[in-house]
N, CA, C and O atoms as a GROMACS GRO file, in nm:
protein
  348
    1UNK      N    1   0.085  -0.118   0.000
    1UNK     CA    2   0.000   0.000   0.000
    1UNK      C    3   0.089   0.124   0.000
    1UNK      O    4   0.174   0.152   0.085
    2UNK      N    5   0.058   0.193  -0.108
    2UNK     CA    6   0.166   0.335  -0.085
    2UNK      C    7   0.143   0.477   0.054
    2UNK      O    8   0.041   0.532   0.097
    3UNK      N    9   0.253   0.488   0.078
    3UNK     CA   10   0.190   0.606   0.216
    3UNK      C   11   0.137   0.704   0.138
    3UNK      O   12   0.159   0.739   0.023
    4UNK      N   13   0.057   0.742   0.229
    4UNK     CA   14   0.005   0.884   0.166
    4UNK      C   15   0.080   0.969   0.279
    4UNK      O   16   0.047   0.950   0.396
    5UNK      N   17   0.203   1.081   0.241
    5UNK     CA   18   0.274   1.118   0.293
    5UNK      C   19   0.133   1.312   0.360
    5UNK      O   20   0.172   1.397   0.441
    6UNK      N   21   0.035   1.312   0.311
    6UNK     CA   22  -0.057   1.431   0.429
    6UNK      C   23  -0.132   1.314   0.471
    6UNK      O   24  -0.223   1.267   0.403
    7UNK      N   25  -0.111   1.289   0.531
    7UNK     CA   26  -0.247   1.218   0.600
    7UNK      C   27  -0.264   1.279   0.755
    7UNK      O   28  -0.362   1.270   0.829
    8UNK      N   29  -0.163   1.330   0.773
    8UNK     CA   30  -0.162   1.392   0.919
    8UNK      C   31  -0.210   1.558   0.932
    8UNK      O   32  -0.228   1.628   1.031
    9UNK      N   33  -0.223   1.591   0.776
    9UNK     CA   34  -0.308   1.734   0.771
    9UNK      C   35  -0.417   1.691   0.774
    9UNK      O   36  -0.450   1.575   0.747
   10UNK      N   37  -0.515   1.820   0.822
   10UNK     CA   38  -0.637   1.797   0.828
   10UNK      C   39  -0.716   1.827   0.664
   10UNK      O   40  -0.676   1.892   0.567
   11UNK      N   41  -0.826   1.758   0.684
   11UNK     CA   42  -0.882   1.812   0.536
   11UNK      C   43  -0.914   1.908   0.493
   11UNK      O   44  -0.984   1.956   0.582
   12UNK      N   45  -0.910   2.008   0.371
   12UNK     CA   46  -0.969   2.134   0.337
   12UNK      C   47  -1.017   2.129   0.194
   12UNK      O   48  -0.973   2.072   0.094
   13UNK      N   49  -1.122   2.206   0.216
   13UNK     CA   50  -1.176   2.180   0.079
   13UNK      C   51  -1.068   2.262  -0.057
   13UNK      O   52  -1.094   2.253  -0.177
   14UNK      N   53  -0.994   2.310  -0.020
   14UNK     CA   54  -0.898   2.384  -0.113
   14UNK      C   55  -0.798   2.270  -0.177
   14UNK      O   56  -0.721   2.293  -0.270
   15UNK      N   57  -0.814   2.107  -0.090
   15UNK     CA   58  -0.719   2.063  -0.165
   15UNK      C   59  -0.767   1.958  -0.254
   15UNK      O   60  -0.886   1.926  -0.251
   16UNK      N   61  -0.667   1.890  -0.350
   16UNK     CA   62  -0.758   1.808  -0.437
   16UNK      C   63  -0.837   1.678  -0.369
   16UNK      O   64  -0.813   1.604  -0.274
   17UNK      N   65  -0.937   1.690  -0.462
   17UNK     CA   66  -1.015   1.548  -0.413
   17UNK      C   67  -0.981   1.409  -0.432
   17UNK      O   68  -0.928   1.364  -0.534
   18UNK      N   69  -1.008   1.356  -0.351
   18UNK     CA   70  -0.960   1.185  -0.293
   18UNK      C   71  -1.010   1.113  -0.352
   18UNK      O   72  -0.954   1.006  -0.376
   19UNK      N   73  -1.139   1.142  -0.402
   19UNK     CA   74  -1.280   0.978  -0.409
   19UNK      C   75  -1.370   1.091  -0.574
   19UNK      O   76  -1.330   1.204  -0.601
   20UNK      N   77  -1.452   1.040  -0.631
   20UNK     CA   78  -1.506   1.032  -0.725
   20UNK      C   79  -1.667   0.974  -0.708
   20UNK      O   80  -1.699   0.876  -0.641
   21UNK      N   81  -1.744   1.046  -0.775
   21UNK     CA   82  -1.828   0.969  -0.735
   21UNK      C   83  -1.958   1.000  -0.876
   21UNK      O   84  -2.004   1.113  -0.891
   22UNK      N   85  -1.998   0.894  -0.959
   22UNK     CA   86  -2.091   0.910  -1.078
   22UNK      C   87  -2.210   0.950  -1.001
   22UNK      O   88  -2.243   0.894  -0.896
   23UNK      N   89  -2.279   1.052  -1.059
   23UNK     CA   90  -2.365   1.125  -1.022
   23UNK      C   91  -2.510   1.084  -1.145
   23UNK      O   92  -2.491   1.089  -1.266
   24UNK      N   93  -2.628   1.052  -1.091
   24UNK     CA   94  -2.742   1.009  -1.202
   24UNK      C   95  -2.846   1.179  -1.156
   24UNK      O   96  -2.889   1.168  -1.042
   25UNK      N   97  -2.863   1.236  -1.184
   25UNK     CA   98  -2.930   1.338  -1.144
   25UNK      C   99  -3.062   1.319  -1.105
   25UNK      O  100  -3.130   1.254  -1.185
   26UNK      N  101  -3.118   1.359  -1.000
   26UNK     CA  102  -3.259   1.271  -0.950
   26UNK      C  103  -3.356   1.439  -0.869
   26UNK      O  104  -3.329   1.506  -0.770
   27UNK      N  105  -3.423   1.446  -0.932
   27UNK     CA  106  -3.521   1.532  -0.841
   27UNK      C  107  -3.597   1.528  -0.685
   27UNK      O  108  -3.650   1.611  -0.610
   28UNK      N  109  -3.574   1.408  -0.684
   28UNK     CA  110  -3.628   1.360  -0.517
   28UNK      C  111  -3.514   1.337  -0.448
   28UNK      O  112  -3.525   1.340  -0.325
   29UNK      N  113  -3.401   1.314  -0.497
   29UNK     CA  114  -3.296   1.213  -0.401
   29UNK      C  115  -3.177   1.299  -0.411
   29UNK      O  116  -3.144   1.343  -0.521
   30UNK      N  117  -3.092   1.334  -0.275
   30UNK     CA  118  -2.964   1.433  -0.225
   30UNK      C  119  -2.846   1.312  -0.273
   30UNK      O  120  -2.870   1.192  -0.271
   31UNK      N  121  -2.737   1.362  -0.307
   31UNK     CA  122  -2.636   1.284  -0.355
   31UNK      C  123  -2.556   1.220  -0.217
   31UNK      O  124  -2.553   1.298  -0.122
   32UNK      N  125  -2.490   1.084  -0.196
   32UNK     CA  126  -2.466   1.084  -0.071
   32UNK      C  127  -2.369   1.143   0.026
   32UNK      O  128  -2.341   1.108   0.140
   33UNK      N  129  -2.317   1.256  -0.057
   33UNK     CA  130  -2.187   1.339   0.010
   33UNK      C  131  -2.267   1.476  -0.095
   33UNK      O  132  -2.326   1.491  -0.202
   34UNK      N  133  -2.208   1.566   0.044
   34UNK     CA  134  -2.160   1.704  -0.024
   34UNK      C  135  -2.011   1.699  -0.056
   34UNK      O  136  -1.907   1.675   0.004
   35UNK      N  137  -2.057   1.738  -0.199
   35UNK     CA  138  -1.937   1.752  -0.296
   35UNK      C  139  -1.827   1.866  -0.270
   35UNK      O  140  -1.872   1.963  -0.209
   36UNK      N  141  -1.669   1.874  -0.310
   36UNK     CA  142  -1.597   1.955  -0.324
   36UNK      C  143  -1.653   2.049  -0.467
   36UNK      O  144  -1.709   2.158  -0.481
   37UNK      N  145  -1.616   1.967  -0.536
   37UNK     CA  146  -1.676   2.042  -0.701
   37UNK      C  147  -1.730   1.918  -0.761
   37UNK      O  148  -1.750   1.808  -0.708
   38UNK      N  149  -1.752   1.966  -0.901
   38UNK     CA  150  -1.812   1.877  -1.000
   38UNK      C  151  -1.752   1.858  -1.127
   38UNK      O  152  -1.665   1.933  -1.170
   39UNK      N  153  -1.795   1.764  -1.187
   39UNK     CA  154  -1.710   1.771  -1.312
   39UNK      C  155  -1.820   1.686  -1.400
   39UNK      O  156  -1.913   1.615  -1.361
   40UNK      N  157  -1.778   1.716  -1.527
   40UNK     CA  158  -1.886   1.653  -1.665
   40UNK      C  159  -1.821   1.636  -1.742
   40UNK      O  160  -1.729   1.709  -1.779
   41UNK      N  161  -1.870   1.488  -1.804
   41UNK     CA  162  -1.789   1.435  -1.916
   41UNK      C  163  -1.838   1.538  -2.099
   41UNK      O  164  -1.759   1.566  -2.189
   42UNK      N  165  -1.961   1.564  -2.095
   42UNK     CA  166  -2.007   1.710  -2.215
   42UNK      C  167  -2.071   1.846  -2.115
   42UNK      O  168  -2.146   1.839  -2.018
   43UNK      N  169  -2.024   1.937  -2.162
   43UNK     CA  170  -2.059   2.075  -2.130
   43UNK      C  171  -2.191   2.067  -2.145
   43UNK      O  172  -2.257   1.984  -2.207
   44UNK      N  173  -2.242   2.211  -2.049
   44UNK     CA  174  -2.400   2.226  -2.026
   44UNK      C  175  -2.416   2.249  -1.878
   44UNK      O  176  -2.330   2.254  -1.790
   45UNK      N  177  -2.568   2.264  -1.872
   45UNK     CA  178  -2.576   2.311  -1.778
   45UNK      C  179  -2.628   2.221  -1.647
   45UNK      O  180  -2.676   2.124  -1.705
   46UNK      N  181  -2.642   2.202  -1.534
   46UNK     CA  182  -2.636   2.142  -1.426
   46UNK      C  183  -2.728   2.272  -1.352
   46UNK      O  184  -2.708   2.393  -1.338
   47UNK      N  185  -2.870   2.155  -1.301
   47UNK     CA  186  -2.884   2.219  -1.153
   47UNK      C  187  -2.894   2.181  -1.076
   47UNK      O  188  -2.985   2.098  -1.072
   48UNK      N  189  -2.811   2.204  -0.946
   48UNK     CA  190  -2.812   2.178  -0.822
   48UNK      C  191  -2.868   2.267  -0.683
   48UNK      O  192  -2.881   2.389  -0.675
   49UNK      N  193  -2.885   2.202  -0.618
   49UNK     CA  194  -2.908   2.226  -0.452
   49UNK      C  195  -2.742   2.241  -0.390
   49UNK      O  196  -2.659   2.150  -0.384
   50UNK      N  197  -2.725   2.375  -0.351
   50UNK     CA  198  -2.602   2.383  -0.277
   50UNK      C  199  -2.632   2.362  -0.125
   50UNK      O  200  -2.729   2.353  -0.049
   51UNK      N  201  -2.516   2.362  -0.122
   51UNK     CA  202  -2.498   2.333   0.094
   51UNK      C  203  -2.592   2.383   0.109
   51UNK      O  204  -2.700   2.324   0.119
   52UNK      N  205  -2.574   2.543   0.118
   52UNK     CA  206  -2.683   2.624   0.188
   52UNK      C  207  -2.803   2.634   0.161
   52UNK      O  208  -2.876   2.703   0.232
   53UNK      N  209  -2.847   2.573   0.058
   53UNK     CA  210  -2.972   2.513   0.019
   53UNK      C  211  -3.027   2.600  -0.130
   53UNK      O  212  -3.148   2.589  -0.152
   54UNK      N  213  -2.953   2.676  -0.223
   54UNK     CA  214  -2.994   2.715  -0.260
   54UNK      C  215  -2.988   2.619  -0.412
   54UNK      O  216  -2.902   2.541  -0.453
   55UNK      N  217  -3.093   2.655  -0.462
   55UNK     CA  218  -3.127   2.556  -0.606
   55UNK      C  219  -3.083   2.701  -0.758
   55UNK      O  220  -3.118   2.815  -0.788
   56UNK      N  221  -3.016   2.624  -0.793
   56UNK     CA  222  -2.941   2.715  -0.928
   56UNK      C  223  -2.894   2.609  -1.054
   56UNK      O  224  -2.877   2.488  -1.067
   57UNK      N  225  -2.886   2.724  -1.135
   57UNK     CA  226  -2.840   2.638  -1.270
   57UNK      C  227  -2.715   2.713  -1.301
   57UNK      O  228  -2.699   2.832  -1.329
   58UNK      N  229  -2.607   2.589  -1.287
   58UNK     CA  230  -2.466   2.640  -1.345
   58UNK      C  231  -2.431   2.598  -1.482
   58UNK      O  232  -2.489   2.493  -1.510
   59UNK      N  233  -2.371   2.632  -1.558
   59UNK     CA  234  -2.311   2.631  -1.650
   59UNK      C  235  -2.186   2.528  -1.679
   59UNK      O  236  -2.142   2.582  -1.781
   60UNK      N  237  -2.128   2.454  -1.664
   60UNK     CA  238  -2.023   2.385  -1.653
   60UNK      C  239  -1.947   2.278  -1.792
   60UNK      O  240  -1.986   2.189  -1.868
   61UNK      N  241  -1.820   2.352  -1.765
   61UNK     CA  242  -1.722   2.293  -1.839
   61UNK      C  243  -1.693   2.179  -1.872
   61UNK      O  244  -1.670   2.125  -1.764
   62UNK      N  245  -1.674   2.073  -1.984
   62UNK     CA  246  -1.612   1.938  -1.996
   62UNK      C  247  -1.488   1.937  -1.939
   62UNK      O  248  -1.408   2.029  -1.955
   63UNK      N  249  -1.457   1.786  -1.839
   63UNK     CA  250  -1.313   1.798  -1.780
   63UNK      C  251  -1.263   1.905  -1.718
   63UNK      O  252  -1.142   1.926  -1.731
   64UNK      N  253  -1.329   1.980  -1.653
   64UNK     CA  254  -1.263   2.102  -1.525
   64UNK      C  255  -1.358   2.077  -1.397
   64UNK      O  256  -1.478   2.052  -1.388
   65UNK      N  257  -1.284   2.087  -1.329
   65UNK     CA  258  -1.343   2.110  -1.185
   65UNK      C  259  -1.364   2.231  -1.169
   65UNK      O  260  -1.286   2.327  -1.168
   66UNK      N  261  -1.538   2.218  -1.147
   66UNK     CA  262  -1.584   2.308  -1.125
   66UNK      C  263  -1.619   2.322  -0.964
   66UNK      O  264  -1.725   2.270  -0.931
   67UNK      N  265  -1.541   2.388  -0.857
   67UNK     CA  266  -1.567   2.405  -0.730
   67UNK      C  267  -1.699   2.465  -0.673
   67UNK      O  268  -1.733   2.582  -0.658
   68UNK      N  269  -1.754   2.363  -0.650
   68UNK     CA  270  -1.924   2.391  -0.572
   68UNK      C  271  -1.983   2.316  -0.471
   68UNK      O  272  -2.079   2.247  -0.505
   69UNK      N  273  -1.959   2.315  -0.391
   69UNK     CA  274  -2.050   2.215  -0.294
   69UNK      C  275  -2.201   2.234  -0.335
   69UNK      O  276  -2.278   2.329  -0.348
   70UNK      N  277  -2.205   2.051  -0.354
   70UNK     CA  278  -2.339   2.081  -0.401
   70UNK      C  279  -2.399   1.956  -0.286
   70UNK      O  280  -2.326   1.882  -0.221
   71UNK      N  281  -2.546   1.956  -0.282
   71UNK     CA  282  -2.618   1.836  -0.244
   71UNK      C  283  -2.728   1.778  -0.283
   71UNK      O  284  -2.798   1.702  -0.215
   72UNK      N  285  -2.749   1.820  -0.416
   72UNK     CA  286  -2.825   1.743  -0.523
   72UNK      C  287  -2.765   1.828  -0.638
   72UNK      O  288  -2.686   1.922  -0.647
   73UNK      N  289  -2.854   1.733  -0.740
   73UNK     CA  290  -2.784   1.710  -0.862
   73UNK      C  291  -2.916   1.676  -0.956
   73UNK      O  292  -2.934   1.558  -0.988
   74UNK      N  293  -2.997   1.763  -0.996
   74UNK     CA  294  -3.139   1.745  -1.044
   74UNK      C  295  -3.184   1.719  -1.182
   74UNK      O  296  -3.134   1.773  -1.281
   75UNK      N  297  -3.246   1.663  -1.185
   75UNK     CA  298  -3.308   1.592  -1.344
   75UNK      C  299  -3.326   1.704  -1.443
   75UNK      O  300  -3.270   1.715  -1.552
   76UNK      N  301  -3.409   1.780  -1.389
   76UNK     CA  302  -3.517   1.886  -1.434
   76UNK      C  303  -3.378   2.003  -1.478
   76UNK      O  304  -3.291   2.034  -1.396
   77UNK      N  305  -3.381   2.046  -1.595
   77UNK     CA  306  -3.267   2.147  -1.616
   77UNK      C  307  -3.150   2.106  -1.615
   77UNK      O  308  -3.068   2.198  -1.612
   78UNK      N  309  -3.093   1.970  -1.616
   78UNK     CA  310  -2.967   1.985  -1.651
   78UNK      C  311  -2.968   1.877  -1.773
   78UNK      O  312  -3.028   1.775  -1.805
   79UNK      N  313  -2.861   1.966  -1.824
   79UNK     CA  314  -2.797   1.913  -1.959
   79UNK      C  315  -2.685   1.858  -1.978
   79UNK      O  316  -2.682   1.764  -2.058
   80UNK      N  317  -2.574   1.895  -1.917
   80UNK     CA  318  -2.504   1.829  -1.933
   80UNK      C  319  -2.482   1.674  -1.852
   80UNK      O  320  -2.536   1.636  -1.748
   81UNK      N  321  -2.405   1.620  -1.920
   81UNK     CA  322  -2.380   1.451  -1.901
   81UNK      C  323  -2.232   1.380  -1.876
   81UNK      O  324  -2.125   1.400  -1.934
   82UNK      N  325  -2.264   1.302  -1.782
   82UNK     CA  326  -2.109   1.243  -1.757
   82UNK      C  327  -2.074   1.269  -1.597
   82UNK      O  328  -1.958   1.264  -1.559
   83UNK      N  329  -2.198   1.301  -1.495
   83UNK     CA  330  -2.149   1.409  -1.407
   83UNK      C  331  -2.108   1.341  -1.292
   83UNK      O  332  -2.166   1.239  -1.256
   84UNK      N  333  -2.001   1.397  -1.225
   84UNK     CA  334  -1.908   1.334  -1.123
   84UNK      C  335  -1.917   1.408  -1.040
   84UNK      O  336  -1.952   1.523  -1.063
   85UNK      N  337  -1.887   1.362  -0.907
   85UNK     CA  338  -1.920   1.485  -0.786
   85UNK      C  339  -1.748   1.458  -0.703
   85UNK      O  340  -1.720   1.350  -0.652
   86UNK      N  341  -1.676   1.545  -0.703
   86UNK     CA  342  -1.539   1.551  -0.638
   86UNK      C  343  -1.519   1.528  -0.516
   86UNK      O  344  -1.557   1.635  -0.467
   87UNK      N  345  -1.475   1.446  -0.404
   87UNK     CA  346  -1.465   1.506  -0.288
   87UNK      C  347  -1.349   1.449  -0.204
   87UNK      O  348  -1.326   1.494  -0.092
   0.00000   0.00000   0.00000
């Protein structure tokens, strides 16, 4: 097993993410982590429920991390596809 030489820092969301996680976008159902950012395999737009609860439509890039804590990930309005939640 290789060391992971921070493991003794604490976590911050400023640093890169650890885990990955395929995202199906669902109107009833919260994703099971709040996310660092997001990412999409085609551009378009994404709406989510952030931390603080607010529901918006972002815009988002193919292959960039896009930094957002989100906690859903909704059917209704989003377009783009491929979507991964960072954390």
């Amino acid at each position: 097993m290789p060391v992971d030489r921070y493991a003794a820092f604490s976590r911050a969301p400023s640093l890169p993410a650890t885990s990955v996680q395929e995202i199906v976008p669902d109107d009833a159902a919260d994703i099971a982590h709040v996310s660092l950012a997001l990412n999409v395999a085609t551009p378009g737009n994404v709406r989510v429920t952030t931390l603080d609860g607010d529901v918006v439509d972002v815009e988002v890039a193919a292959g960039v991390a896009f930094p957002l804590r989100v906690s859903r990930v909704w059917a209704t309005g989003t377009t783009a596809t491929g979507i991964r939640a960072l954390y």
